[in-house]
N, C-alpha and C positions, 0 to 999 in steps of 0.2 A: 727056086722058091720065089715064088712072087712077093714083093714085096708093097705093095701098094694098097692101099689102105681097104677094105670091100665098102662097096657101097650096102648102107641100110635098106634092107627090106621093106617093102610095105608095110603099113602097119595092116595087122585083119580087120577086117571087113569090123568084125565087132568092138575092138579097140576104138575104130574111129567113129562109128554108132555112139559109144560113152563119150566119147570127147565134142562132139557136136552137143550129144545129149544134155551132159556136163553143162555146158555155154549157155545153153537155153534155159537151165533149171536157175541158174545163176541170176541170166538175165530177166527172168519170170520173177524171181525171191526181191531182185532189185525193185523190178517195177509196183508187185503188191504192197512193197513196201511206203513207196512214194504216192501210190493211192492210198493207201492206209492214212498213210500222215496225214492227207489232201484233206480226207472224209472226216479225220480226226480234228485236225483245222474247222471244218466246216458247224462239227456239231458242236465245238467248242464256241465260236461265233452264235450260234443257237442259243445255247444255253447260256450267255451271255445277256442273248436280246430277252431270254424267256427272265435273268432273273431281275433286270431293268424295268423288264415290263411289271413283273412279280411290286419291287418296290416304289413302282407310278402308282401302279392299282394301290398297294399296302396305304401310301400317304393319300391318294385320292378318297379311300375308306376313311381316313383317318376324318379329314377336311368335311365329309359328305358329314359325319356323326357330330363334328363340332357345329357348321351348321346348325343340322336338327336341334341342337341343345340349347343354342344362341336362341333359335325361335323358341324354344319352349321356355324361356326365364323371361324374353320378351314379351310373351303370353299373348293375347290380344291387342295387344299393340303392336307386334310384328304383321299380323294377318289376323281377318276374323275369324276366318277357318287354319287356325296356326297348326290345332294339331293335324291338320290333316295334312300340313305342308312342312312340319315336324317329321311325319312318317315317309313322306318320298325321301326325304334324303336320310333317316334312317337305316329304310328299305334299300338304298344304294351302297351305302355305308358295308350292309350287311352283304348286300350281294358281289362288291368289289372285293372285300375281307380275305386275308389267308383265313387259315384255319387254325392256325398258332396264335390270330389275334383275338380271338373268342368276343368278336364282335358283338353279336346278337345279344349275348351274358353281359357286355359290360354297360349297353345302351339300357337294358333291362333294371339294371342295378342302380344306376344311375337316375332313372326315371322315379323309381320306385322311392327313392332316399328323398325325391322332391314331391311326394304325395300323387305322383301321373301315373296313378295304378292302371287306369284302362290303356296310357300308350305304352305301360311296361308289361304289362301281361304276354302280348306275345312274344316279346324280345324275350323275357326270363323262360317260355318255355321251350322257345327253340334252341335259346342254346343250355337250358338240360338236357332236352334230349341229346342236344351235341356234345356234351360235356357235363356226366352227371354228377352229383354232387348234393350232399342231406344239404350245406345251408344253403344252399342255389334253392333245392326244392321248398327247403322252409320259408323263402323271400318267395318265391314266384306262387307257392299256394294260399300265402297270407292276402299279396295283390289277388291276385282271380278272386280271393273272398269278399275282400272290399268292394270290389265293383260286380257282385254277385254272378261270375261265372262258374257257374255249380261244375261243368266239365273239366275248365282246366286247372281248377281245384282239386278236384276229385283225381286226377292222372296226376300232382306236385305232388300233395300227402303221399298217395301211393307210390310215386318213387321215393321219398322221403323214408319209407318202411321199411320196402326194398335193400334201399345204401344203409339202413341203419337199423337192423331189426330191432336193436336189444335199448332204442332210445322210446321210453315213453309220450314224450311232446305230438308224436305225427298219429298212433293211435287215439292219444283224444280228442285232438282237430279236426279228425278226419271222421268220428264218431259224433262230434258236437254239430257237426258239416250236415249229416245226415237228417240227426235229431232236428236241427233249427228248420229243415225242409220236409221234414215229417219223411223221409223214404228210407230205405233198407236199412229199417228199426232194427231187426232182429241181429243183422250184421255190425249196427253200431253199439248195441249191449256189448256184445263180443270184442270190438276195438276195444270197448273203456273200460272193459275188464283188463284186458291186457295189459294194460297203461296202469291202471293199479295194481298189479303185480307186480310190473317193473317201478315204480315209483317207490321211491323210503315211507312206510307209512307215518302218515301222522305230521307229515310235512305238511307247508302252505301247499304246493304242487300238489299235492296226493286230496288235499281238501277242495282245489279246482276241477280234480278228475270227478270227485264224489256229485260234485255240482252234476257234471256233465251225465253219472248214469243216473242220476235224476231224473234230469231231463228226459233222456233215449226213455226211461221206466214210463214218466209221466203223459209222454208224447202216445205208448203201446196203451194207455190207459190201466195203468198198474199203480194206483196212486198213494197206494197205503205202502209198499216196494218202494216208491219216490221218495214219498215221507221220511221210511227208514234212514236212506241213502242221504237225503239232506242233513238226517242228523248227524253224519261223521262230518261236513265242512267246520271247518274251527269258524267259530262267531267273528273272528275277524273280516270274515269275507260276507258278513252281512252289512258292510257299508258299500259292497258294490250295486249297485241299482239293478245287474243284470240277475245277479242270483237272490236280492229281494224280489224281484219280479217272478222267480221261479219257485221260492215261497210263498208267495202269496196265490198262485196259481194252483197250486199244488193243495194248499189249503184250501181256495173255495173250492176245489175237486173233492175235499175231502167233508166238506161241509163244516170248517173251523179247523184250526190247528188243534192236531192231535198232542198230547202230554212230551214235553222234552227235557233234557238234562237241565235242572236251575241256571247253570254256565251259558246255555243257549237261549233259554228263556229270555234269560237279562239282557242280552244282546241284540233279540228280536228285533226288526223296527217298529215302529207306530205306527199302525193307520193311518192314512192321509185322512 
């Protein structure tokens, strides 16, 4: 009997296929790995540089709008053309800005609380549009009226309705907007009806709406309709000049003031 130990066999042909195989899958797994990391390193360094960059620009925005503001308090004595050198660094301000810092809305707001309706106007509409909002659009369609841009009054109100159907305020601005312009009469009857539906009757508010379909009646040439309509304003609102003005209008349309409640009567103003 032999005694001596047998030598191992080859390993097959297939055995040693997995075993190479094996080694390289290993060595493969290691390597994707250490590119993995590399690349992972890399875009990490990126996004590093991108959010650096992010908070240069964020304070540069910041610095551009402070700026602008500096010129506009210094008024004419910073530049004689201030606001036009107000609005580049604005315009910078706005174009450097995240999107989280709702730039354009707060240069707008800003403006507007210091009476610079024409350089807030378009600040307040871009960032509506970027960022809508009823009192955004109630500040940004009051500016556009003041400095008589019929357009971007007209798009504030209407998003104003939009964000807020069931608020009476924006249909009868947006009706009184019309009326003062003589155009789409028949659309603004319809607003300032609406508005007094939704108003509490018999409120001061609900007596500002009546003014307004006055107006819109008086303007289609319906003047004895006007008449009516003025009568529901409570007399207190006859110490404002704008709706004596629209009484009085109203009457020589009418050829003299037609017969009103005693309460109204007495409250009338005087002839100049």
């Amino acid at each position: 009997m032999n005694t001596s130990m047998p030598q191992h066999p080859d390993p097959p042909a297939a055995t040693a296929n997995a075993t190479v195989s094996g080694s390289l899958n290993w060595l493969t797994i290691v390597h994707l790995l250490a590119v993995g990391i590399a690349i992972g390193a890399v875009i990490a360094a990126f996004a590093s540089v991108e959010r650096r960059d992010a908070i240069v620009l964020s304070q540069t925005a910041e610095a551009d709008a402070w700026n602008g503001m500096r010129i506009v308090e210094q008024g004419a004595s910073a530049a004689e053309d201030y606001e036009g050198l107000a609005r580049q660094h604005f315009d910078a301000a706005v174009a450097r800005a995240r999107p989280g810092q709702r730039m354009a809305e707060r240069i707008g707001v800003w403006l507007a609380e210091r009476g610079q309706f024409g350089l807030a106007t378009p600040y307040l509409l871009q960032g509506l549009r970027q960022s809508p909002g009823y009192d955004l659009a109630i500040t940004a369609a009051s500016a556009a009226s003041a400095v008589g841009d019929s357009a971007a009054t007209t798009e504030a109100y209407a998003m104003a309705i939009r964000l807020r159907p069931d608020s009476p305020l924006a249909y009868n601005n947006l009706a009184y907007h019309y009326a003062v312009r003589g155009v789409r009469l028949p659309e603004a009857e319809r607003l300032v009806q609406r508005a007094l539906q939704l108003v509490e009757a018999g409120s001061l508010e609900a007596s500002s709406y009546w003014d307004t379909l006055a107006w819109v009646l008086y303007k289609q040439g319906r003047f004895a309709e006007a008449w009516e309509a003025m009568a529901n304003v409570d007399p207190l609102f006859l110490s404002d000049p704008v709706v004596v003005e629209h009484l009085r209008a109203i009457e020589d349309a009418l050829g003299g003031p037609p017969a009103m409640s005693p309460e109204f009567e007495e409250s009338r103003p005087e002839e100049d």
